[in-house]
VEXDREN-2710 file (C-alpha; in Angstrom, 1 decimal):
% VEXDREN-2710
k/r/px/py/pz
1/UNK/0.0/0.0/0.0
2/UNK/2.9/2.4/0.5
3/UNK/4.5/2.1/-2.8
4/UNK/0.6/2.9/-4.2
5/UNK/0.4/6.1/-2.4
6/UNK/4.0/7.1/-3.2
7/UNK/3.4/6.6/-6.8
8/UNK/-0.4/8.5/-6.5
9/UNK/2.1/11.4/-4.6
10/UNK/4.4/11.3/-7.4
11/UNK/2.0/11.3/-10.2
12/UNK/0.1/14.5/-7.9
13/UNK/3.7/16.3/-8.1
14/UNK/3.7/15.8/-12.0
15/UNK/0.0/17.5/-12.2
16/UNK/2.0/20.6/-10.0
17/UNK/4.5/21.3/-12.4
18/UNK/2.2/20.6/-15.4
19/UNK/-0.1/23.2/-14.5
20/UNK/3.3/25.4/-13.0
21/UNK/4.3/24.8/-17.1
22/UNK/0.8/26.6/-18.1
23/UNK/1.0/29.8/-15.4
24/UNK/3.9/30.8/-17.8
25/UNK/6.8/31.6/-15.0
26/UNK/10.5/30.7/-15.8
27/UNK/11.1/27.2/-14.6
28/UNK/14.0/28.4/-12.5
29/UNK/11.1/29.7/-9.9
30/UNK/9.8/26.3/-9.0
31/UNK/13.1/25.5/-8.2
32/UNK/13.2/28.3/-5.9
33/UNK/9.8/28.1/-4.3
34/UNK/9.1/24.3/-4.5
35/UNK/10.9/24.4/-0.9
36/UNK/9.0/27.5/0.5
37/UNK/6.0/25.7/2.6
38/UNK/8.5/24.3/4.8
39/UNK/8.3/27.7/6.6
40/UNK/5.4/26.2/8.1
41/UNK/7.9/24.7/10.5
42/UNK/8.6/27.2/12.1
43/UNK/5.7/27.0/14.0
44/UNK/7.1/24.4/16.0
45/UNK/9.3/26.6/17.4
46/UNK/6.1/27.8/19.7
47/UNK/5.1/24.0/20.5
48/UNK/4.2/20.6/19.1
49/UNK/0.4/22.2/18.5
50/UNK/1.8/25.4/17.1
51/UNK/3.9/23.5/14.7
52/UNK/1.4/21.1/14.0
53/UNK/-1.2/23.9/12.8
54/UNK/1.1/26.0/10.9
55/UNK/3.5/22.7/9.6
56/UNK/-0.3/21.2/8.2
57/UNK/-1.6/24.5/6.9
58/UNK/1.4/25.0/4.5
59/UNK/1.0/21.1/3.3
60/UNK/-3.0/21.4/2.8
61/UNK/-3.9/20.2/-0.7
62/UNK/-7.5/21.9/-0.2
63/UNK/-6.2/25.2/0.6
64/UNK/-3.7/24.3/-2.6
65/UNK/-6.6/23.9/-5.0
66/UNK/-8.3/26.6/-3.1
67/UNK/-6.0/29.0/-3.7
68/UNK/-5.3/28.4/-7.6
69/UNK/-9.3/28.9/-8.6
70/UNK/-9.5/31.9/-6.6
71/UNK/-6.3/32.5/-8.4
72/UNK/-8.3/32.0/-11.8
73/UNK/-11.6/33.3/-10.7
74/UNK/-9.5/37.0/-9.3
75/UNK/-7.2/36.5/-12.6
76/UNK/-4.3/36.6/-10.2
77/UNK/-1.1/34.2/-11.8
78/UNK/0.8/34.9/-8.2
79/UNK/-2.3/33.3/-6.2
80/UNK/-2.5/30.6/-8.5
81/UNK/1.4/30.2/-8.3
82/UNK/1.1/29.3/-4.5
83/UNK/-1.4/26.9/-5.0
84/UNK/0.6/25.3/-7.6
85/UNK/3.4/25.5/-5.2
86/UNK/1.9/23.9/-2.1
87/UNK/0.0/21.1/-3.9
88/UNK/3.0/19.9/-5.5
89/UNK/5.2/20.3/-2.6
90/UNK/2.8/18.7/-0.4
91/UNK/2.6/15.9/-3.2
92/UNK/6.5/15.7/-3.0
93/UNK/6.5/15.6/1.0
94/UNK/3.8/13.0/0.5
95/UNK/5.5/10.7/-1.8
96/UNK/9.1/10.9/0.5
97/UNK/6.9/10.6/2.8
98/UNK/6.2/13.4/5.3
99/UNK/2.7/13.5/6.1
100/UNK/0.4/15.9/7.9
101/UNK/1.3/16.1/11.5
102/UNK/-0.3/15.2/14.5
103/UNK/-0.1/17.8/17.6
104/UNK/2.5/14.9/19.7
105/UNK/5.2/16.0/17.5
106/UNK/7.0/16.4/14.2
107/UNK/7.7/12.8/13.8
108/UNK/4.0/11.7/14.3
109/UNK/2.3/11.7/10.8
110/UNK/-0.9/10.5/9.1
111/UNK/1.0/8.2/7.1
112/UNK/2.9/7.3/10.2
113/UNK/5.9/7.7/12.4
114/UNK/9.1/9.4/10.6
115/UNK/11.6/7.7/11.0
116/UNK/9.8/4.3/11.7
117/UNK/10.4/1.4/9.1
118/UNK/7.3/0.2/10.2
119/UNK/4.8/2.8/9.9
END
């Protein structure tokens, strides 16, 4: 089951940069911002919930796809650049597998513990 969802989390990072290729940006910014959700981390410098929220918030999928049809429906490229951004670096966290995190710590994940060869 875990090779499945790595490859649906891989073929979800190929949908990113396919709809990054049609917003019309130079390739050389997904390379810069493909890494940018991570500031989301920083929340856990306030506490496992803190970080939790924050860390889960900048790896949301919904608020990805959100994001890009407001994007399209406000004609604003830059809003639907973010949701580009976090959906495929949420898809690429995903498939390497870093899930969304539970408020017990970083490690604890919805696709299990980091770190853990079992879960």
């Amino acid at each position: 089951m875990k090779t499945l969802i790595k490859l649906e989390e891989l073929m979800m990072l190929a949908l990113g940069i396919f709809m990054f290729g049609l917003l019309g940006y130079q390739w050389w910014w997904f390379l810069v911002l493909i890494l940018a959700p991570d500031i989301g981390m920083a929340g856990y410098l306030f506490g496992n919930k803190t970080g939790a929220m924050t860390y889960n918030l900048f790896h949301h999928k919904g608020l990805a796809i959100i994001l890009y049809f407001a994007g399209m429906y406000f004609s604003s490229p830059i809003v639907q650049l973010i949701g580009v951004i976090i959906f495929s670096h949420a898809a690429l966290d995903r498939a390497l597998g870093y899930g969304l995190k539970y408020n017990k710590g970083f490690k604890y994940t919805h696709l299990g513990e980091i770190g853990n060869k079992n879960g």
